[in-house]
Structures are given as structure tokens and as C-alpha cells.
DSSP file (Angstrom, degrees, kcal/mol; ACC not computed):
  #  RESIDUE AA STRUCTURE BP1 BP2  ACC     N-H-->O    O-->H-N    N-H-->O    O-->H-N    TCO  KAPPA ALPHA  PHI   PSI    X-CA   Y-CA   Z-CA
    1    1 A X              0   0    0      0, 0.0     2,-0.2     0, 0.0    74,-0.0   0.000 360.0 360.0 360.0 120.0    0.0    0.0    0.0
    2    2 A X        -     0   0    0      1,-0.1     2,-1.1     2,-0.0     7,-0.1  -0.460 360.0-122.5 -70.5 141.3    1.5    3.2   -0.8
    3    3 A X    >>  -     0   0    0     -2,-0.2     3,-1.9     1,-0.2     4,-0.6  -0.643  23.8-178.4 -67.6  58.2    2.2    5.9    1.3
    4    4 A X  T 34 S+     0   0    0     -2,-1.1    35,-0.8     1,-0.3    36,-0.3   0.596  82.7  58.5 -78.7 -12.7    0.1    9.4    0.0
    5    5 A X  T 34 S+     0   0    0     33,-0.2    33,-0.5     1,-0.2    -1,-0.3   0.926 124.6   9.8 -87.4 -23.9    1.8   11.6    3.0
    6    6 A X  T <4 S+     0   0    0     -3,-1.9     2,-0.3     1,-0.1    -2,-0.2   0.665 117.5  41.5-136.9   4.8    5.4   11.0    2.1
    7    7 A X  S  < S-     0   0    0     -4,-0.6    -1,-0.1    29,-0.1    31,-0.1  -0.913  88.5 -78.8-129.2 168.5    6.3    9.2   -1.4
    8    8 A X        -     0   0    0     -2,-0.3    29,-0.2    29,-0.1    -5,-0.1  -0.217  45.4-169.9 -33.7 132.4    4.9    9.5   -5.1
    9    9 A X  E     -A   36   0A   0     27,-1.5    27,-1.1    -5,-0.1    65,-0.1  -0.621   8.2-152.8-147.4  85.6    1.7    7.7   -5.5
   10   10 A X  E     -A   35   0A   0     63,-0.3    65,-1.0    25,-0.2    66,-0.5  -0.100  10.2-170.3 -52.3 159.4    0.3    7.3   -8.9
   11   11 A X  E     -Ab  34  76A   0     23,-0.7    23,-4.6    64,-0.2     2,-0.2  -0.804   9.4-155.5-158.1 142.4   -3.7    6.8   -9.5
   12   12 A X        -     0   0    0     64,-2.2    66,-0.4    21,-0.2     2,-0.2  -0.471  14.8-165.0-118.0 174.6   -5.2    5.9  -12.8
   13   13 A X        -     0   0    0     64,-0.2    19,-1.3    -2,-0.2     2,-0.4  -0.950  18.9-128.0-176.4 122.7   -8.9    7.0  -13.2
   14   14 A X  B     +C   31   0A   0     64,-2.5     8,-0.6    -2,-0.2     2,-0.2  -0.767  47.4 154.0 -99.8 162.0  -11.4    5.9  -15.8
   15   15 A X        -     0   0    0     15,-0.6    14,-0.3    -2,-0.4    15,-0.3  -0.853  40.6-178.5 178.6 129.1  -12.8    8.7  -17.4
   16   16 A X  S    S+     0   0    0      4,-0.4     5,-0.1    -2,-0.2    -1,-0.1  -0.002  93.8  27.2-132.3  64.9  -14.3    9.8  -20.3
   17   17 A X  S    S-     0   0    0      3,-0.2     4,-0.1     0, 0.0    -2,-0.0   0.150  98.3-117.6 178.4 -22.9  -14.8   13.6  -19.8
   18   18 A X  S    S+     0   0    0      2,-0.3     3,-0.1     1,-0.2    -3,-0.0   0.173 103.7  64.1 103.1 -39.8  -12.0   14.3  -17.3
   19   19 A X  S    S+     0   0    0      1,-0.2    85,-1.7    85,-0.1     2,-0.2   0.871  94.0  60.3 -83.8 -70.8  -14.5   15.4  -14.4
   20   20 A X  E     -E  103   0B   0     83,-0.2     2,-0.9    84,-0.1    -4,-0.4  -0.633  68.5-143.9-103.5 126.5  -16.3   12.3  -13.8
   21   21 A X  E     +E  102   0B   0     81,-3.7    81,-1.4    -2,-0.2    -6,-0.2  -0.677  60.2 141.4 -67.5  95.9  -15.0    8.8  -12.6
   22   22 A X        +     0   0    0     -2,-0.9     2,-0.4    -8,-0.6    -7,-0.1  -0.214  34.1  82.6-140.4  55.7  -18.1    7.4  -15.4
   23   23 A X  S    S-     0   0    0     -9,-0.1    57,-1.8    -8,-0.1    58,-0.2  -0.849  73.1-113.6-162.7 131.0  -16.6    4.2  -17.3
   24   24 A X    >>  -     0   0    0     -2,-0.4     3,-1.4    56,-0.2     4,-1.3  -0.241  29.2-120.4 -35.2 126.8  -16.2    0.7  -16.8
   25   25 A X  G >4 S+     0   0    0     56,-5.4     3,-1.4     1,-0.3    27,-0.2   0.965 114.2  47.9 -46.9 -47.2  -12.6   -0.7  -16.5
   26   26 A X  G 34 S+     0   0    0      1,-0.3    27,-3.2    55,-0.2    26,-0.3   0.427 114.9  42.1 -89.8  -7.4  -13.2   -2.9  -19.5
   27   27 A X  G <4 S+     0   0    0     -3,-1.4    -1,-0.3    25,-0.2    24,-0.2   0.251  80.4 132.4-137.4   0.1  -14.7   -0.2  -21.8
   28   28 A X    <<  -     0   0    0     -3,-1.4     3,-0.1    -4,-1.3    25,-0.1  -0.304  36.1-173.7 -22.3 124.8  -12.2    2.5  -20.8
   29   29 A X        +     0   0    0    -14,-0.3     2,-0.2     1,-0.2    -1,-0.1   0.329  69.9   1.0-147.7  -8.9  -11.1    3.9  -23.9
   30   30 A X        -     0   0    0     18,-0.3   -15,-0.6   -15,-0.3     2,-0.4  -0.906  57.7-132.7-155.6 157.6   -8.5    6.0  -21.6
   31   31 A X  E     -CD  14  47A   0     16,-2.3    16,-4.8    -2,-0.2     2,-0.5  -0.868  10.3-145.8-112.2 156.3   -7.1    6.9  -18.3
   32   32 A X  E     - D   0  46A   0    -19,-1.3     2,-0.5    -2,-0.4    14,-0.3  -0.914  26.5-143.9-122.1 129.3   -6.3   10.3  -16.4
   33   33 A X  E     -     0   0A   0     12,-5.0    11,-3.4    -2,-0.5     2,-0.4  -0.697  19.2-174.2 -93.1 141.2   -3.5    9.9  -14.5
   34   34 A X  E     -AD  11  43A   0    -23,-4.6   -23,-0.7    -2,-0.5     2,-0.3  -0.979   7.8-155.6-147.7 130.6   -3.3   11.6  -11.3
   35   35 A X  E     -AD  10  42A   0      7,-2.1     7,-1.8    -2,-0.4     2,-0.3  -0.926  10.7-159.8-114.9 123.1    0.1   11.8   -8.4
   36   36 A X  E     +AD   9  41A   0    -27,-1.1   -27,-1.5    -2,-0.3     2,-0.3  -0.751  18.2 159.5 -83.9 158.0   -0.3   12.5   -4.7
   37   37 A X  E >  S- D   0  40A   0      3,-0.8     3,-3.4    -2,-0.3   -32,-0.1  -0.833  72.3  -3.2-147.4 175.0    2.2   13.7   -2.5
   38   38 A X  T 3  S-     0   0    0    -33,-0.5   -33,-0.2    -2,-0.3     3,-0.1   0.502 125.8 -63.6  38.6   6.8    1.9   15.2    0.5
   39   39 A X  T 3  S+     0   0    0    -35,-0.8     2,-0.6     1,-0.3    -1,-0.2   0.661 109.0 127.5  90.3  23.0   -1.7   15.2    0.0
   40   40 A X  E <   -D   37   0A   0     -3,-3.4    -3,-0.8   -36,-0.3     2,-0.4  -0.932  44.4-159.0-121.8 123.6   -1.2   17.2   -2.6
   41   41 A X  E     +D   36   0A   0     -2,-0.6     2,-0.5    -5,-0.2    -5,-0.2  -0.784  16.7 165.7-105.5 142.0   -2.8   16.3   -6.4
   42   42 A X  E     -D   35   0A   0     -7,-1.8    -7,-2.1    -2,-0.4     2,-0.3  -0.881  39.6-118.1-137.2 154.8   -2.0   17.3   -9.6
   43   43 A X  E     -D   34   0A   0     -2,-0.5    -9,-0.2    -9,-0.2     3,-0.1  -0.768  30.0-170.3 -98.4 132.6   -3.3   15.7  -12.8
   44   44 A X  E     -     0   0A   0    -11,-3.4     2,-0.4     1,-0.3    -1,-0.1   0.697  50.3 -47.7-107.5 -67.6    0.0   14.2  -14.9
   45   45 A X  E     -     0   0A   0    -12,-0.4   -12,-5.0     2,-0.0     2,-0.8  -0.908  50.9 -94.4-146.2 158.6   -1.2   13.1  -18.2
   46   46 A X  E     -D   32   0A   0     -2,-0.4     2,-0.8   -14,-0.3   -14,-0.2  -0.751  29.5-162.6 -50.7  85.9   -3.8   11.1  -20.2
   47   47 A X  E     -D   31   0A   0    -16,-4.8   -16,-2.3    -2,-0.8     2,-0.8  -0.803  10.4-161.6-102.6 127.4   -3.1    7.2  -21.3
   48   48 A X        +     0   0    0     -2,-0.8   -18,-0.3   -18,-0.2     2,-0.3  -0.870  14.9 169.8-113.0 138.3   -5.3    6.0  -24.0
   49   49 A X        -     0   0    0     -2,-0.8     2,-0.4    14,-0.0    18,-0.1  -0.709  42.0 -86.6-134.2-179.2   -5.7    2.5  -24.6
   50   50 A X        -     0   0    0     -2,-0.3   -21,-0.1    13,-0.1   -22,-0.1  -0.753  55.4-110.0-110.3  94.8   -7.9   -0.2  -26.7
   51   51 A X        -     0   0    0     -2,-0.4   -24,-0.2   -24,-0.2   -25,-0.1  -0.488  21.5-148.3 -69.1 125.7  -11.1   -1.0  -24.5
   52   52 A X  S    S+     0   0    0    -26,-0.3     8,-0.5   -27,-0.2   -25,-0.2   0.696  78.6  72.2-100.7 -41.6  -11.0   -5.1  -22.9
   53   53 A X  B     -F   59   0C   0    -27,-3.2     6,-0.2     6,-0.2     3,-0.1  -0.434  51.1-177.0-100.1 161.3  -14.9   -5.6  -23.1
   54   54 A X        -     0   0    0      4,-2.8     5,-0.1     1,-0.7     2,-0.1   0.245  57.6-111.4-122.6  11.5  -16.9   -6.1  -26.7
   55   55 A X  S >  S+     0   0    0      3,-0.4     3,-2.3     1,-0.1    -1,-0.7  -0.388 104.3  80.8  66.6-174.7  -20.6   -6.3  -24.3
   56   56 A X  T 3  S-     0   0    0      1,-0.2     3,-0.1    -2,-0.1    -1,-0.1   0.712 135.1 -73.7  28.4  49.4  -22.3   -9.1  -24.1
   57   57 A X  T 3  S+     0   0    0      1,-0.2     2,-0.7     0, 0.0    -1,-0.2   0.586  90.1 155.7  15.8  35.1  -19.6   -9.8  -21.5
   58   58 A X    <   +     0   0    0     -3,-2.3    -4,-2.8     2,-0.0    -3,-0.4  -0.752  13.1 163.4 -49.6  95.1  -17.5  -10.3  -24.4
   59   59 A X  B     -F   53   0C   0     -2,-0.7     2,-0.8    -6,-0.2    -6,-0.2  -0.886  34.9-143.5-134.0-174.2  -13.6   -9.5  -23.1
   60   60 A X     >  -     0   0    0     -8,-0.5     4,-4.3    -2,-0.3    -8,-0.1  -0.891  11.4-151.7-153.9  97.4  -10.4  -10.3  -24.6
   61   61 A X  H  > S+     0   0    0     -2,-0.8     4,-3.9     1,-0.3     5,-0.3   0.960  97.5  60.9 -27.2 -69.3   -7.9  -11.2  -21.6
   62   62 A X  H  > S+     0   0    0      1,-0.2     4,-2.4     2,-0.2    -1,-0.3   0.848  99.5  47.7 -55.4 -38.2   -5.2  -10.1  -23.7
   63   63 A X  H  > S+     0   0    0      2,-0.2     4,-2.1   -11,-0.1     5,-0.3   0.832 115.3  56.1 -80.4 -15.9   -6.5   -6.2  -24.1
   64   64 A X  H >X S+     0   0    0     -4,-4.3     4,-2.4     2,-0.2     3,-0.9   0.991 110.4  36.0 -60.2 -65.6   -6.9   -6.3  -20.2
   65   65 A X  H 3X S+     0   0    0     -4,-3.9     4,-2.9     1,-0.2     5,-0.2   0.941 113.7  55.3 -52.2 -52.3   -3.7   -7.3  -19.3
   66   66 A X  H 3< S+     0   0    0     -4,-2.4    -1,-0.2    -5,-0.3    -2,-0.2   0.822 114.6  47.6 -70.6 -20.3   -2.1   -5.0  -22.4
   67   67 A X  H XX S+     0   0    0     -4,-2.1     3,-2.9    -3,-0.9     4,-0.6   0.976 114.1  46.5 -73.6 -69.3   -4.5   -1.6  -20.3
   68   68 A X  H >< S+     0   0    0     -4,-2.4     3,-4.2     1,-0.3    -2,-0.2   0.905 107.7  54.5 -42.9 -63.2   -3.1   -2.8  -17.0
   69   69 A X  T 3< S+     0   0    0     -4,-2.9     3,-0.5     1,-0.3    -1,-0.3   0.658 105.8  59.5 -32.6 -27.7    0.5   -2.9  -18.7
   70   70 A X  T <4 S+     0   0    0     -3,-2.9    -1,-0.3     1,-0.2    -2,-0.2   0.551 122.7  15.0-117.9 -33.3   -0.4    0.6  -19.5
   71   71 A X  S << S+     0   0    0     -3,-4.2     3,-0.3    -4,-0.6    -2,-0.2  -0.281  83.0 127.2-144.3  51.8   -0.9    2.1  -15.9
   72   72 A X  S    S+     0   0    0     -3,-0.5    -3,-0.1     1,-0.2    -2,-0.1   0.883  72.4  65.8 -81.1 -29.3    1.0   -1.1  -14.1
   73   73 A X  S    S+     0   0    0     -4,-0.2   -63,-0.3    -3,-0.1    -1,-0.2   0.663  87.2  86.0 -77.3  13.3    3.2    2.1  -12.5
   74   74 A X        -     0   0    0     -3,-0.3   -63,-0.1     1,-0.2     3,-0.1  -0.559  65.8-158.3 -82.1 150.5   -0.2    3.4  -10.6
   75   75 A X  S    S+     0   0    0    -65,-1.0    21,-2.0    -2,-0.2     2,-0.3   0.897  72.4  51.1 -98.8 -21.4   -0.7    1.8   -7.4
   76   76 A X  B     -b   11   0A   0    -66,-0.5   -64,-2.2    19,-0.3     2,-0.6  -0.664  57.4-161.4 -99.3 139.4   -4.6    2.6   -7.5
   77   77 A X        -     0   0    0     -2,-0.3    21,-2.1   -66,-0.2     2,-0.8  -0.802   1.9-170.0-112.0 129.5   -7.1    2.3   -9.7
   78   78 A X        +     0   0    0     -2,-0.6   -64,-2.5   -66,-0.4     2,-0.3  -0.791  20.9 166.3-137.0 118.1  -10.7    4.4   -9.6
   79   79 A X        -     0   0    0     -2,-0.8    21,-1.6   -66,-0.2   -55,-0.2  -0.917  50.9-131.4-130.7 153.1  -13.7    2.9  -12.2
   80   80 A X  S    S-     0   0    0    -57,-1.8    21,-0.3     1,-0.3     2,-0.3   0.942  98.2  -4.1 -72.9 -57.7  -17.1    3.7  -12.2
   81   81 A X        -     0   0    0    -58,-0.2   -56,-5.4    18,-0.1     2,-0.4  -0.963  61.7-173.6-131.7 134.8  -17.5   -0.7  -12.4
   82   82 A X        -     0   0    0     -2,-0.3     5,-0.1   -58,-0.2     2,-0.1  -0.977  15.3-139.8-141.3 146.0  -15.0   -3.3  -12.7
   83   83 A X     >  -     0   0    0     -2,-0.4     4,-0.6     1,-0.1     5,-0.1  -0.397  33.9 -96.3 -93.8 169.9  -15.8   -7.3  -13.2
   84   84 A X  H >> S+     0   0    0      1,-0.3     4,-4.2     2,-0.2     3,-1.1   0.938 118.0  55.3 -40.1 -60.2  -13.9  -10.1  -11.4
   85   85 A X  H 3> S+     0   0    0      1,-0.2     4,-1.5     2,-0.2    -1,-0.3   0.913 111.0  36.2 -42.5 -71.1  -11.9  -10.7  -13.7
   86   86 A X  H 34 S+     0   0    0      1,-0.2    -1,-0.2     2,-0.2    -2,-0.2   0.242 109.4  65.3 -53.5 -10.1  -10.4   -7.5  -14.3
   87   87 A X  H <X S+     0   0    0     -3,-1.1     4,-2.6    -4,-0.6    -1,-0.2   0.722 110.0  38.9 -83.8 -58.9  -10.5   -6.7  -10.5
   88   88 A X  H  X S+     0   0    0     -4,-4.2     4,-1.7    -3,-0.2    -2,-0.2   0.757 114.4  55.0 -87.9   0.1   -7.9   -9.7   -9.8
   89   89 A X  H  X S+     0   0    0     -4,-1.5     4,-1.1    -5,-0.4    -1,-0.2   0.848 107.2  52.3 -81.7 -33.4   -5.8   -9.0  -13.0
   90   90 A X  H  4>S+     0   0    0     -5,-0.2     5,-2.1     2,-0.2    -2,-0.2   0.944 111.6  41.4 -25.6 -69.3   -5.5   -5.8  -11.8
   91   91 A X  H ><5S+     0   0    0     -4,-2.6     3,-3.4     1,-0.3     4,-0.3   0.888 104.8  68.2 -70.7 -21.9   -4.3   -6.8   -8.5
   92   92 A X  H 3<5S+     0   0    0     -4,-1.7    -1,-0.3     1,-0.3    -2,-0.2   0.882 102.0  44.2 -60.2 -19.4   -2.2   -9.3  -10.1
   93   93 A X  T 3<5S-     0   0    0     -4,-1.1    -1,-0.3     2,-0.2    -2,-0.2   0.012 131.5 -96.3-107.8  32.1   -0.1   -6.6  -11.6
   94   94 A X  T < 5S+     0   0    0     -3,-3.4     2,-0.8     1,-0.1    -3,-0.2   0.686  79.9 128.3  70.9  14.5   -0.2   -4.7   -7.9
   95   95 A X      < -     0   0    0     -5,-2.1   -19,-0.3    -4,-0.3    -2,-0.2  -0.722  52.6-140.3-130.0 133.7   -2.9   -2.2   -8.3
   96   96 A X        -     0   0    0    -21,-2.0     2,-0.3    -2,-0.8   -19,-0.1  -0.209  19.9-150.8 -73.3 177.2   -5.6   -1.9   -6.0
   97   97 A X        +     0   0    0    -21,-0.2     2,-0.1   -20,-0.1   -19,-0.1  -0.945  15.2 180.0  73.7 114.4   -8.9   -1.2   -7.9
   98   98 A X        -     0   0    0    -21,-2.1   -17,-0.0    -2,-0.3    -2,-0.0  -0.445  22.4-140.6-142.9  89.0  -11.4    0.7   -6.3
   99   99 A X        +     0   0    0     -2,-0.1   -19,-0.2   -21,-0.1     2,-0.2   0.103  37.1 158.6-107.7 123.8  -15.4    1.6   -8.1
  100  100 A X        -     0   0    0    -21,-1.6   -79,-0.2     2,-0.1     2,-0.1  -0.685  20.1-169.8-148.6  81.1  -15.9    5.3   -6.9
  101  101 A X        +     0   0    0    -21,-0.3     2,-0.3    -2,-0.2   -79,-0.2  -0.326  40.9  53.0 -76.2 156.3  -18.2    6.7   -9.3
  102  102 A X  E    S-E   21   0B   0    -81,-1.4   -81,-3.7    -2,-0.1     5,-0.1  -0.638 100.5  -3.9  94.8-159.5  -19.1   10.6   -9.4
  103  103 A X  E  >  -E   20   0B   0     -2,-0.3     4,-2.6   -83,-0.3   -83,-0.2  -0.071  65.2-142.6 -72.7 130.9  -17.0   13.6   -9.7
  104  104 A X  H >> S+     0   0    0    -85,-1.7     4,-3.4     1,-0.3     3,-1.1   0.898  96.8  61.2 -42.8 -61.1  -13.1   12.6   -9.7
  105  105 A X  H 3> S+     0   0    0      1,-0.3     4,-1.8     2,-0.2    -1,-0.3   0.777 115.1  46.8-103.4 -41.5  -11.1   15.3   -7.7
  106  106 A X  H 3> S+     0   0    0      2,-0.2     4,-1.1     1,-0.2    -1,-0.3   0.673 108.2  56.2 -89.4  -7.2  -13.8   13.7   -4.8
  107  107 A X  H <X S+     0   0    0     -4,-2.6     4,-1.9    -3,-1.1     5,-0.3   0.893 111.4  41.2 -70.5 -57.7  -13.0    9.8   -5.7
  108  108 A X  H >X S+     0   0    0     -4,-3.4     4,-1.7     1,-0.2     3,-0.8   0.918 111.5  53.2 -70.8 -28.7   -9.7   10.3   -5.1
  109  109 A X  H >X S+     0   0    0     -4,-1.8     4,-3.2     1,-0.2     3,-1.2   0.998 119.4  45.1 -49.7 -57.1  -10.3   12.6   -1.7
  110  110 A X  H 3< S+     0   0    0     -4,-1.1    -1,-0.2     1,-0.3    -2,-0.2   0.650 107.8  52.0 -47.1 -29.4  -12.4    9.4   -0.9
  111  111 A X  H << S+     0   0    0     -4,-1.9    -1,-0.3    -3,-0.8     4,-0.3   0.789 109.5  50.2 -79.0 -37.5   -9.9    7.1   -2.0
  112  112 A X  H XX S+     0   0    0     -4,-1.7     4,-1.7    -3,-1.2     3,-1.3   0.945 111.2  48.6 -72.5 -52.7   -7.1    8.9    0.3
  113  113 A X  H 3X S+     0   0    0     -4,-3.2     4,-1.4     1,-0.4    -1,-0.2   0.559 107.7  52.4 -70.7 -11.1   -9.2    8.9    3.5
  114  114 A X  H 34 S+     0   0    0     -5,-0.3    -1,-0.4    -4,-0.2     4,-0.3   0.443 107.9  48.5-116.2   2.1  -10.1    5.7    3.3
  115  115 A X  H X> S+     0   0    0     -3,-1.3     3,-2.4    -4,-0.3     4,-1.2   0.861 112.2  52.6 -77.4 -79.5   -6.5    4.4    2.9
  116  116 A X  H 3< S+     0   0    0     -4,-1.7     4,-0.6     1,-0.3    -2,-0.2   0.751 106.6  58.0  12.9 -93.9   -5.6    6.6    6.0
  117  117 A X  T >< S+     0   0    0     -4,-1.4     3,-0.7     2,-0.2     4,-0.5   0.541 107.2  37.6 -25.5 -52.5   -8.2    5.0    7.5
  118  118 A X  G X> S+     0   0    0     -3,-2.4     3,-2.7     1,-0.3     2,-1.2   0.989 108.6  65.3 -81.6 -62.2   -7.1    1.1    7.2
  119  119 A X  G 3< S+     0   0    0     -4,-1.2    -1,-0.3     1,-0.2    -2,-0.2   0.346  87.8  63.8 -52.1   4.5   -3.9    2.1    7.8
  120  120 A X  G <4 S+     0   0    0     -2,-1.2    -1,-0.2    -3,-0.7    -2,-0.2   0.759 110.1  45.1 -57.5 -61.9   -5.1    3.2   11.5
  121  121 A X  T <4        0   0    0     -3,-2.7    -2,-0.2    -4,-0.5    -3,-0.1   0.623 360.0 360.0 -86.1   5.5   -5.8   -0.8   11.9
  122  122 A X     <        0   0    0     -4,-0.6    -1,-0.2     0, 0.0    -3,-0.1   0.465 360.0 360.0 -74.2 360.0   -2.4   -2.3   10.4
């Protein structure tokens, strides 16, 4: 689990508007990458990748894994929905996954405190 008060801590963000945490991992068509430190966030860049689901819970392993590959240096992940699958391929490549739907800049507040938070009982 990464530290937000005292090193670099990447978060990937499904997004297709920039504002809103609104997309499915698998139908992502990009991520907005965003680094705390100190508690402090700034929005880095834009990755765009090749969306893993086709519907009709159609998904193609191989474009999952090649989107994870794509923001494997984030340690977090924040998607409107993510399926099983794509929740433990995630973690297999070490990033936590976490469905925080609404307005970004209040997913990730959400995301922070509630990391705080477990790290209270560790």
C-alpha cells in the first residue's frame, strides 16, 4: 500500500470527460492519470488504450492485461464498475482497484481517507 503523505503515488482514473469517474474498467477507452504527494494532487497526463470488453460480457484477456500494462506504474485504480476478472488481474499486476463513481477530484479525496483509514488498523 502506498504511502500518500510522504512518497509519489500514482492513480489511474477511468474517465471519459476528465470530471467524472463514469466508465467501466473494461470499456475505458482511456485513463487520467493523477500523483499525490503530500496530500497534494495534480493531474499528470492522459493514457489512452484499446477497451478489454466487446458487451455481451465479451472481453479479450489479452487487451486487459495490455490496459493494466499501460498504468501497471499506478498503485490505484478508480472505475465507475469493474468485473472479477479484471478486478484480480488488476491486482495481479499490484494495483488496487477501487469503483468510486461521481466527480473525480472527490473519488480520489475518498480514496485517500479511506486508505488513512485502514492504515489506522495495520
Amino acid at each position: 500500500m502506498a504511502d500518500f503523505t510522504k512518497e509519489k503515488t500514482l492513480i489511474a482514473v477511468a474517465s471519459d470527460d476528465g470530471t467524472n469517474v463514469n466508465k467501466h474498467f473494461g470499456k475505458a477507452e482511456q485513463f487520467y492519470i493523477y500523483e499525490s504527494i503530500d496530500d497534494e494532487i495534480n493531474f499528470i497526463e492522459v493514457r489512452n488504450v484499446t477497451p478489454g470488453c466487446g458487451g455481451c460480457g465479451n472481453h479479450s484477456d489479452s487487451k486487459i492485461e495490455a490496459n493494466l500494462e499501460v498504468i501497471k506504474d499506478c498503485s490505484y485504480l478508480i472505475v465507475e464498475r469493474i468485473g472479477e476478472r479484471s478486478f484480480q488481474a488488476a491486482e495481479g499486476f499490484g494495483i488496487e482497484p477501487y469503483e468510486i463513481p461521481g466527480n473525480i477530484e472527490e473519488g480520489i479525496d475518498k480514496l485517500i481517507r479511506y486508505i488513512k483509514v485502514q492504515r489506522l488498523f495495520d
